[in-house]
N, CA, C and O atoms as CSV, one atom per row, in Angstrom:
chain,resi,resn,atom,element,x,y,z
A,1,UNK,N,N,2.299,-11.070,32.442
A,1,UNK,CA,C,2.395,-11.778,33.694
A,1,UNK,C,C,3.743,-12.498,33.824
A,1,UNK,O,O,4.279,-12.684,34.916
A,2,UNK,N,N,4.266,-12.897,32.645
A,2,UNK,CA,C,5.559,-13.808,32.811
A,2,UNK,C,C,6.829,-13.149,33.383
A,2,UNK,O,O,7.679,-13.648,34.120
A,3,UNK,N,N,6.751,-11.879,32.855
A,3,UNK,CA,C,7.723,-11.023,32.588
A,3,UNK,C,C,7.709,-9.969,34.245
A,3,UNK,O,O,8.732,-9.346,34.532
A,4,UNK,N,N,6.412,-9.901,35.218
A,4,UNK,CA,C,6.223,-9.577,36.337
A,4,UNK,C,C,6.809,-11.059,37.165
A,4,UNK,O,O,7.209,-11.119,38.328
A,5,UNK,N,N,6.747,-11.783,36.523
A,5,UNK,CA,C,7.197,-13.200,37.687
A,5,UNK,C,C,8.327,-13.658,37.576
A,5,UNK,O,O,8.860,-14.404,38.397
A,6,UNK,N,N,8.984,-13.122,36.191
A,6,UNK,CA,C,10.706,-12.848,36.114
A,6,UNK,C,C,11.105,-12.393,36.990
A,6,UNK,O,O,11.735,-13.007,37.851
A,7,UNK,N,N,10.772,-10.844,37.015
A,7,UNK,CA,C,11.458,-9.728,38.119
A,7,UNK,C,C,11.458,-10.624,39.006
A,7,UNK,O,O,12.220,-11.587,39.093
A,8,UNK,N,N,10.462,-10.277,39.797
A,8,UNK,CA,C,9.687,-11.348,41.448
A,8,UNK,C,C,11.006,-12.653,41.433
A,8,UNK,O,O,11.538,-12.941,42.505
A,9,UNK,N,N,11.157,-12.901,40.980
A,9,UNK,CA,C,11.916,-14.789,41.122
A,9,UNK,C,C,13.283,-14.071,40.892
A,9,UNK,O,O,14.260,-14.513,41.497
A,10,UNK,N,N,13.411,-13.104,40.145
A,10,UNK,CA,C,15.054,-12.476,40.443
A,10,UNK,C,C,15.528,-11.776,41.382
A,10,UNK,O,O,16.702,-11.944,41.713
A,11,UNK,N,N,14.718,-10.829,42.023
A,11,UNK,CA,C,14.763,-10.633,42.814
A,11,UNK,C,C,14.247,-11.144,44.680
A,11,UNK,O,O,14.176,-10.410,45.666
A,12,UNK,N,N,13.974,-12.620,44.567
A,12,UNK,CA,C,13.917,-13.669,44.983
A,12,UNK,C,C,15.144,-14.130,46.132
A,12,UNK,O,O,14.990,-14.465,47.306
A,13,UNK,N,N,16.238,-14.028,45.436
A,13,UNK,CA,C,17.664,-14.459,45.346
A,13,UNK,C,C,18.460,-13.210,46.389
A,13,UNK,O,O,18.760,-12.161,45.820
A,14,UNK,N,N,18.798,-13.351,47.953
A,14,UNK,CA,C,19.332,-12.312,48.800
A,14,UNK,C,C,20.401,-11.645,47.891
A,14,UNK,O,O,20.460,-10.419,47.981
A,15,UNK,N,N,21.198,-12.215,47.088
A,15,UNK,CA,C,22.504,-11.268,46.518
A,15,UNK,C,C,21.717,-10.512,45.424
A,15,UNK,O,O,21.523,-9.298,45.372
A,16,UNK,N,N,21.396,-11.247,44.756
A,16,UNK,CA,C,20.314,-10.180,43.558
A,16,UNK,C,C,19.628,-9.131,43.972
A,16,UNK,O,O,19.759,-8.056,43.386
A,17,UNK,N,N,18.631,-9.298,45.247
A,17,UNK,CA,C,17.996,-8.590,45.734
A,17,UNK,C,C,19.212,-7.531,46.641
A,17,UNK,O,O,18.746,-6.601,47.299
A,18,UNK,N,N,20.479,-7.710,46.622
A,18,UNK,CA,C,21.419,-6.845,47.199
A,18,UNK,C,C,21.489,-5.539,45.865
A,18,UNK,O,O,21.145,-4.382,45.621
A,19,UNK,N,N,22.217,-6.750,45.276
A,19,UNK,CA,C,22.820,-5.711,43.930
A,19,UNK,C,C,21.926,-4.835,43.356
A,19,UNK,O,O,22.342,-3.799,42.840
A,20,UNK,N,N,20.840,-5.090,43.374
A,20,UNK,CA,C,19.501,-3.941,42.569
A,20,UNK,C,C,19.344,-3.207,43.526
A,20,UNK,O,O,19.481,-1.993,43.372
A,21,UNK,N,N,19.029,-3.723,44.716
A,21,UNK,CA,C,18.821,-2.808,45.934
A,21,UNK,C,C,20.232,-1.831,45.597
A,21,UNK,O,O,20.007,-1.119,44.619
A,22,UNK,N,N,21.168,-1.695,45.981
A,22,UNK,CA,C,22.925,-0.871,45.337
A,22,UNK,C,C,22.466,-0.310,44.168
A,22,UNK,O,O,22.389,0.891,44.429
A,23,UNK,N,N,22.128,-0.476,43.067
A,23,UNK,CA,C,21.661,-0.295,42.092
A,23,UNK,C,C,20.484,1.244,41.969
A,23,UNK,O,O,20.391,2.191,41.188
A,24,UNK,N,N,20.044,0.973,42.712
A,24,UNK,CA,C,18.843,2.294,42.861
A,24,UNK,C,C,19.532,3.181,42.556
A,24,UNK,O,O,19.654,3.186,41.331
A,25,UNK,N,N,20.057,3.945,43.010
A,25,UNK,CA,C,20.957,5.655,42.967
A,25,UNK,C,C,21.688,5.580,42.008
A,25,UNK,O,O,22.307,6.631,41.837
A,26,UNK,N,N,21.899,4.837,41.314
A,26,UNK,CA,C,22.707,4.603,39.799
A,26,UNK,C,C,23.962,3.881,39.533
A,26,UNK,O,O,24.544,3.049,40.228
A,27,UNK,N,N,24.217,4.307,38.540
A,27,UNK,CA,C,25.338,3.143,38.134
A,27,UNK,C,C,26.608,2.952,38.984
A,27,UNK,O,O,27.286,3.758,39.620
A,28,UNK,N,N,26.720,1.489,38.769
A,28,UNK,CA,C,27.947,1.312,39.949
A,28,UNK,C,C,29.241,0.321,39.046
A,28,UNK,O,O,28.802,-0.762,38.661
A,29,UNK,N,N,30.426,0.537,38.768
A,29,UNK,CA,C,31.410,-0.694,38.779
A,29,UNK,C,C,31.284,-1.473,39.509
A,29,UNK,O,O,31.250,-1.119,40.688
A,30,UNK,N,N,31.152,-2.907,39.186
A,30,UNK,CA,C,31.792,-4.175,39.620
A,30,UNK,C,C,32.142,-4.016,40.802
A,30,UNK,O,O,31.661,-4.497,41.828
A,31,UNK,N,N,33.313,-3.073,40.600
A,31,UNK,CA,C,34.112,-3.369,41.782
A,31,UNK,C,C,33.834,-2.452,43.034
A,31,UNK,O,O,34.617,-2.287,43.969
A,32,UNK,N,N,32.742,-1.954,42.912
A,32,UNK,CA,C,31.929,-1.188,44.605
A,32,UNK,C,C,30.654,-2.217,44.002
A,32,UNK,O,O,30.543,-1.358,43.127
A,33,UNK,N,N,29.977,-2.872,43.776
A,33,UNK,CA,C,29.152,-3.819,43.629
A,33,UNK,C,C,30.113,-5.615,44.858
A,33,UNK,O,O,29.870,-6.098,45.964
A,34,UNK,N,N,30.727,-5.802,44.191
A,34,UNK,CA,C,31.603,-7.370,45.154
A,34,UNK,C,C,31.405,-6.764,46.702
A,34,UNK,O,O,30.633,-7.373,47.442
A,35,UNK,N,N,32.266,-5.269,47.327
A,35,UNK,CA,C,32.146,-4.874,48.987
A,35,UNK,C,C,30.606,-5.357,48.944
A,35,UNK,O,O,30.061,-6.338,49.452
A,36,UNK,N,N,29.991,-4.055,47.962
A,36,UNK,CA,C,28.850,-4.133,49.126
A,36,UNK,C,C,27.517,-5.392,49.658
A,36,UNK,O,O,26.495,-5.291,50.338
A,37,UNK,N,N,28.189,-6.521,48.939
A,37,UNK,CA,C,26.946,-7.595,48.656
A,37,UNK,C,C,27.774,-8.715,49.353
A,37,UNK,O,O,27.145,-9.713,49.706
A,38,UNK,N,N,29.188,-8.662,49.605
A,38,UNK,CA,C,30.395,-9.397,50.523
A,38,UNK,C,C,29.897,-10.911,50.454
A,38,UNK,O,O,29.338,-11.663,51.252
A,39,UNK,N,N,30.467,-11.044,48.813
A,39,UNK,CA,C,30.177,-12.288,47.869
A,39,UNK,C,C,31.574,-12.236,47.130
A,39,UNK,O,O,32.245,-11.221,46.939
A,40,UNK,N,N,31.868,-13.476,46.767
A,40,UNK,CA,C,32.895,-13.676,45.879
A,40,UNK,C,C,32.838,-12.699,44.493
A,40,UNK,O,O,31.735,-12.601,43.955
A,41,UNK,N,N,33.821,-12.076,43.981
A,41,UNK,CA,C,33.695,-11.878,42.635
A,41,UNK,C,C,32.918,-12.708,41.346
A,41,UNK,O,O,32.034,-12.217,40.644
A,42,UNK,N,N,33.463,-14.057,41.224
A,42,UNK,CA,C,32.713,-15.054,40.482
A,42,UNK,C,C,31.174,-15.352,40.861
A,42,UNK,O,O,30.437,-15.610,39.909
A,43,UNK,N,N,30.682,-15.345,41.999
A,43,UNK,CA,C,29.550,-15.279,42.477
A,43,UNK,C,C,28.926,-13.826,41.996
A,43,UNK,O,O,27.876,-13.723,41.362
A,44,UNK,N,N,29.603,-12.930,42.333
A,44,UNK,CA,C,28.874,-11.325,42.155
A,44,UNK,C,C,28.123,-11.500,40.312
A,44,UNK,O,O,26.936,-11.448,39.991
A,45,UNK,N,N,29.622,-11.755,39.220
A,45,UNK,CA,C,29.581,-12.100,37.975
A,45,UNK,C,C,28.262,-12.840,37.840
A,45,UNK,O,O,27.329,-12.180,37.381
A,46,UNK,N,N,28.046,-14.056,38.155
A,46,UNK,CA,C,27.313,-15.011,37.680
A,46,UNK,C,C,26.054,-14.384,38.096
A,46,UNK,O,O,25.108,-14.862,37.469
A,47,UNK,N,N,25.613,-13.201,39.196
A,47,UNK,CA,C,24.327,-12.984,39.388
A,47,UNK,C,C,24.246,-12.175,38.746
A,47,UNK,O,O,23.129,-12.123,38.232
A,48,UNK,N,N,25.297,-10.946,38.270
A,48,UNK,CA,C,24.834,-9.904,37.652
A,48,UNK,C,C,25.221,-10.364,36.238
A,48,UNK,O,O,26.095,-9.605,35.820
A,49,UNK,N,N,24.890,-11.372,35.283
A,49,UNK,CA,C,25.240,-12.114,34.364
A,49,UNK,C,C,23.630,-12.465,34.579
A,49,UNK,O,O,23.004,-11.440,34.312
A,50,UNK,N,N,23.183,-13.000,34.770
A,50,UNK,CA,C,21.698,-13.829,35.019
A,50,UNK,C,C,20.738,-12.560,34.950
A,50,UNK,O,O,19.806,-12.573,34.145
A,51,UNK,N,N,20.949,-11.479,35.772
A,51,UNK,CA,C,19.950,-9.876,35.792
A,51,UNK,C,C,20.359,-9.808,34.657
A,51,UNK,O,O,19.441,-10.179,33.926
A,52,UNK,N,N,21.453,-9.472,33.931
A,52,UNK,CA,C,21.545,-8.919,32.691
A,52,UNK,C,C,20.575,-9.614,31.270
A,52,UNK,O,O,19.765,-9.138,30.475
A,53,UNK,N,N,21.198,-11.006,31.503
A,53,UNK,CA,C,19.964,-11.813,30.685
A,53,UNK,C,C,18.668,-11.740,30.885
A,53,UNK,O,O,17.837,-11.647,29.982
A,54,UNK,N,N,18.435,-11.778,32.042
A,54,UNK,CA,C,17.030,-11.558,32.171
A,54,UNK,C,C,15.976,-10.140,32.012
A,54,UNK,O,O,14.790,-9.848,32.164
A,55,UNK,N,N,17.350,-9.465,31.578
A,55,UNK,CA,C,16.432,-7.661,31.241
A,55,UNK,C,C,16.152,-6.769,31.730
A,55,UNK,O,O,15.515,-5.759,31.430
A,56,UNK,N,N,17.035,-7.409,33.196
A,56,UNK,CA,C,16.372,-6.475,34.663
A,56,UNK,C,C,17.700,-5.429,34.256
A,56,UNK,O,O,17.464,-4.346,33.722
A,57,UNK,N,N,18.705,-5.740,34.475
A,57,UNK,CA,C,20.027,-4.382,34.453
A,57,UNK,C,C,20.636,-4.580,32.986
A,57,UNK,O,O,20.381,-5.541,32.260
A,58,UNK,N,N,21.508,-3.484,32.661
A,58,UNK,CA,C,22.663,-3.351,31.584
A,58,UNK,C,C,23.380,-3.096,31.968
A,58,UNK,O,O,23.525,-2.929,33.178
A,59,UNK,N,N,24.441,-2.890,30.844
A,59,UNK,CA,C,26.125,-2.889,31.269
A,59,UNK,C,C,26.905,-2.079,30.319
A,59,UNK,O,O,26.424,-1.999,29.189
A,60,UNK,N,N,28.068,-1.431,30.558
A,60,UNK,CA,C,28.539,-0.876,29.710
A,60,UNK,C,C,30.020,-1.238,30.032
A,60,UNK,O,O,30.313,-1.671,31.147
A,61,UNK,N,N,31.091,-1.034,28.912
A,61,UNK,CA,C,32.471,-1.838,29.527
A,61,UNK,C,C,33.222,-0.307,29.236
A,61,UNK,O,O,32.946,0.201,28.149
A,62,UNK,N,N,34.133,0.435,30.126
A,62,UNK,CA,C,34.563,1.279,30.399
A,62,UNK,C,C,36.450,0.867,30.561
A,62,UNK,O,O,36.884,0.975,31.708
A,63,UNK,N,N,37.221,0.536,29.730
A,63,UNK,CA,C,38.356,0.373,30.014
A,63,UNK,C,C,38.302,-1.535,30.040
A,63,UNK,O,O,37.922,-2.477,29.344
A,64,UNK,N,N,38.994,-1.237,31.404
A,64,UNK,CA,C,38.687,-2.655,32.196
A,64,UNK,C,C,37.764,-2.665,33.131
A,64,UNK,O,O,37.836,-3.691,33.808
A,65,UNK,N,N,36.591,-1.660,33.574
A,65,UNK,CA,C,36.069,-1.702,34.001
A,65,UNK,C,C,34.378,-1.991,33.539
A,65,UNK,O,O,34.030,-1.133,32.729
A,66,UNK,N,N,33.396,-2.869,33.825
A,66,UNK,CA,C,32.530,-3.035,33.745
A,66,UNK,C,C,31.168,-1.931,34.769
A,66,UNK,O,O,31.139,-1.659,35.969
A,67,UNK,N,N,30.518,-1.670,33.999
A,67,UNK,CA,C,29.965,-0.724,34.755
A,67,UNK,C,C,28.086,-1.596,34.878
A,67,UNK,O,O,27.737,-2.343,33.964
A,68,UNK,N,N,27.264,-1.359,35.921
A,68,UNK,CA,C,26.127,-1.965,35.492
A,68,UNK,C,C,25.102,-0.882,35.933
A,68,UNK,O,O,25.467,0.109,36.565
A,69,UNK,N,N,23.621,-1.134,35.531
A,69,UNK,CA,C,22.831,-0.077,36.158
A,69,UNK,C,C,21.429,-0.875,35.660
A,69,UNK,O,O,21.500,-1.834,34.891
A,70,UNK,N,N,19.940,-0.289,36.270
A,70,UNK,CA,C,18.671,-0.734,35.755
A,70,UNK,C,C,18.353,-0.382,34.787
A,70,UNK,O,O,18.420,0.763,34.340
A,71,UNK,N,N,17.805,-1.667,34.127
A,71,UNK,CA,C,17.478,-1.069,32.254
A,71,UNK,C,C,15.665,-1.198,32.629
A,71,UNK,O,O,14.891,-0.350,32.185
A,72,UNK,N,N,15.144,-2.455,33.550
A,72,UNK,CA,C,14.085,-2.516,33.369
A,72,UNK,C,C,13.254,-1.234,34.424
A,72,UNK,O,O,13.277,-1.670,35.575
A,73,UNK,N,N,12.723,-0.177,34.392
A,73,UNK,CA,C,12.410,0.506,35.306
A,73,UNK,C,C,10.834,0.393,36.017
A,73,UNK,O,O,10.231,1.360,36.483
A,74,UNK,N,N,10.323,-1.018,35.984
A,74,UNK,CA,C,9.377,-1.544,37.013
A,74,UNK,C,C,10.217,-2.241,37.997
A,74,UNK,O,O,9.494,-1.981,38.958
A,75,UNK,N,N,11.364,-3.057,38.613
A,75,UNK,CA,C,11.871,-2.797,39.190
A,75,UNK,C,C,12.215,-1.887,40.487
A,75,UNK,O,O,12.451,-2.208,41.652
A,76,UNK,N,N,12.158,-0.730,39.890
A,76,UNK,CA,C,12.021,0.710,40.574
A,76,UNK,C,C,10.697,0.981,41.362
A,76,UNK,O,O,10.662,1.269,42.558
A,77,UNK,N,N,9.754,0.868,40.646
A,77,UNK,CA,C,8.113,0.581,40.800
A,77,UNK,C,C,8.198,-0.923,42.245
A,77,UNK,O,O,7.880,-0.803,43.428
A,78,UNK,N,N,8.553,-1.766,41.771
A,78,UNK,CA,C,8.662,-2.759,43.107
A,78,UNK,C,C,9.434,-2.392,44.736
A,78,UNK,O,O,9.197,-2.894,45.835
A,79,UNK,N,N,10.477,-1.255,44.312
A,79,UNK,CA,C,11.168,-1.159,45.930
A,79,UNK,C,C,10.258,-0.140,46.071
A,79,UNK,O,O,9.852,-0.087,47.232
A,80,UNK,N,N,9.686,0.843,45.217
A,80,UNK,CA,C,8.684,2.019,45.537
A,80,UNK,C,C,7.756,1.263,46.494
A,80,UNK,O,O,7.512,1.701,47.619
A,81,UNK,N,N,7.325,0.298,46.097
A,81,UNK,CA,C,5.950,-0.202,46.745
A,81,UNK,C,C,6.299,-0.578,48.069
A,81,UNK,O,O,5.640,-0.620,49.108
A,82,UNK,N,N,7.659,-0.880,47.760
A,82,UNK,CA,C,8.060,-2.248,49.251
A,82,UNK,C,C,8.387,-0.444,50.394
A,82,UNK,O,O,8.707,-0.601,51.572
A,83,UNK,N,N,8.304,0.420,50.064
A,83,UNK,CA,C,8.837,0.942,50.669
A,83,UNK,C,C,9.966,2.547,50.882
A,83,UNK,O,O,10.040,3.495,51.663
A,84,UNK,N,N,10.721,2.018,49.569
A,84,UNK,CA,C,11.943,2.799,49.320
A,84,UNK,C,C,11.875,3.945,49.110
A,84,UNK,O,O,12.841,4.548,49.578
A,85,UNK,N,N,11.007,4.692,48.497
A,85,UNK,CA,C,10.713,5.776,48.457
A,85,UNK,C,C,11.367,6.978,48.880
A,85,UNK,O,O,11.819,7.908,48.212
A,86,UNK,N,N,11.321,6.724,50.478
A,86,UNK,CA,C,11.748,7.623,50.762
A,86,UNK,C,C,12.792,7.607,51.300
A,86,UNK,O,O,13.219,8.544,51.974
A,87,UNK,N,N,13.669,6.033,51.001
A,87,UNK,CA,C,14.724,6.051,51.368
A,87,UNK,C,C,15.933,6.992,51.022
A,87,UNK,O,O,15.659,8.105,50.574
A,88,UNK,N,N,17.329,6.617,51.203
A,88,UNK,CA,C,18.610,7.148,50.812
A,88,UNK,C,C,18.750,6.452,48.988
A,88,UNK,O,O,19.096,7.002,47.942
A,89,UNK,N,N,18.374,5.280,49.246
A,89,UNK,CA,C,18.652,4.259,48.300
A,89,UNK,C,C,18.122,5.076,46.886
A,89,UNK,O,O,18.809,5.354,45.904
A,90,UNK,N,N,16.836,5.332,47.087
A,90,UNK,CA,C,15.640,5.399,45.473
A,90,UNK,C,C,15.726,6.746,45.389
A,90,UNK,O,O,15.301,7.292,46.407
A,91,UNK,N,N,16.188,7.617,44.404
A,91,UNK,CA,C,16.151,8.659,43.831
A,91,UNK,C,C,15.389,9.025,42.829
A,91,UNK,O,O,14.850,8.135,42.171
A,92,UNK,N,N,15.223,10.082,42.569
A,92,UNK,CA,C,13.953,10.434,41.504
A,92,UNK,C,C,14.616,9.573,40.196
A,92,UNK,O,O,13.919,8.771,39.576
A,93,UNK,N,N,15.929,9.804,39.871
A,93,UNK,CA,C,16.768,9.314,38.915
A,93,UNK,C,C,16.471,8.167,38.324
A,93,UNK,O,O,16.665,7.811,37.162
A,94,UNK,N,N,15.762,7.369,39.624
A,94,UNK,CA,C,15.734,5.779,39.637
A,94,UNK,C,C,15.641,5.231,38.012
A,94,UNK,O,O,14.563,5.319,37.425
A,95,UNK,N,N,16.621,4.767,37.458
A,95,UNK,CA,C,16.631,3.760,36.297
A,95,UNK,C,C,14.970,4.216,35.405
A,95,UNK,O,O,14.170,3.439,34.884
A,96,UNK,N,N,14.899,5.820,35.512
A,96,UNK,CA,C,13.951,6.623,34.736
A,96,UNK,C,C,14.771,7.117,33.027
A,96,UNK,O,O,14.325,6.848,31.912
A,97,UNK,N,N,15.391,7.492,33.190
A,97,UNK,CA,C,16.372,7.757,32.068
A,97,UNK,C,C,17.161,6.494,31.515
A,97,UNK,O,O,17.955,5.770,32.115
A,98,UNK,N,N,16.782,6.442,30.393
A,98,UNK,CA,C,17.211,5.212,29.524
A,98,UNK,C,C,17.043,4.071,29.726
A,98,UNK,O,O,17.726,3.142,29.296
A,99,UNK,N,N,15.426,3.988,30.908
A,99,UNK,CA,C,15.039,2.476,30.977
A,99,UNK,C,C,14.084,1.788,29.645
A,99,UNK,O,O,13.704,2.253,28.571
A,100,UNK,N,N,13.974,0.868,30.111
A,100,UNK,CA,C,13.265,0.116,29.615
A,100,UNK,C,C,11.699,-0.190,30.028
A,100,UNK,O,O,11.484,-0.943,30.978
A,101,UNK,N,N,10.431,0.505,29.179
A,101,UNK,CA,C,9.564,0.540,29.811
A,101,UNK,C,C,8.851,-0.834,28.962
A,101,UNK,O,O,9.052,-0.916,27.750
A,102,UNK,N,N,7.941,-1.987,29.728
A,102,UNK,CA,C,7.586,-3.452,29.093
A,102,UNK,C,C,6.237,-2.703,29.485
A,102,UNK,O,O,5.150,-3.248,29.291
């Protein structure tokens, strides 16, 4: 239950709930993550810094580039429900491969 009321309260938060929403179709740099959520860099950091701690996404560092994507794949299961499905956004792909199943 704790760990369902994590997600829920992280994705709570309109920019959080941006970046995961971006997040669906797979991994993105940083730097197409800041356009599409049209938040400061330091702001973008500090939320996708907080998802990361909290277990919802991972990261991989590519150069100078930071790359992020979904590790937890209930997540995926939550925009399914809300909807997404059959969006552009949620792909079969969805954070299925190399998630994290709790």
């Amino acid at each position: 239950m704790e760990e369902t009321l994590k997600i829920l309260k992280a994705l709570s938060d309109e920019t959080r709930l941006k970046i995961v929403e971006f997040l669906l179709d797979g991994e993105k740099c940083v730097c197409e993550i800041i356009p599409h959520v049209k938040r400061t860099q330091s702001t973008v950091s500090i939320h996708l810094g907080k998802l990361e701690s909290w277990g919802i996404l991972k990261s991989r560092r590519d150069g100078k580039k930071i790359f992020y994507k979904i590790k937890d794949y209930r997540v995926c299961d939550i925009f399914k429900a809300l909807g997404h499905s059959e969006g552009k956004n949620l792909k079969k792909t969805c954070c299925m491969k190399g998630g994290v199943k709790k």
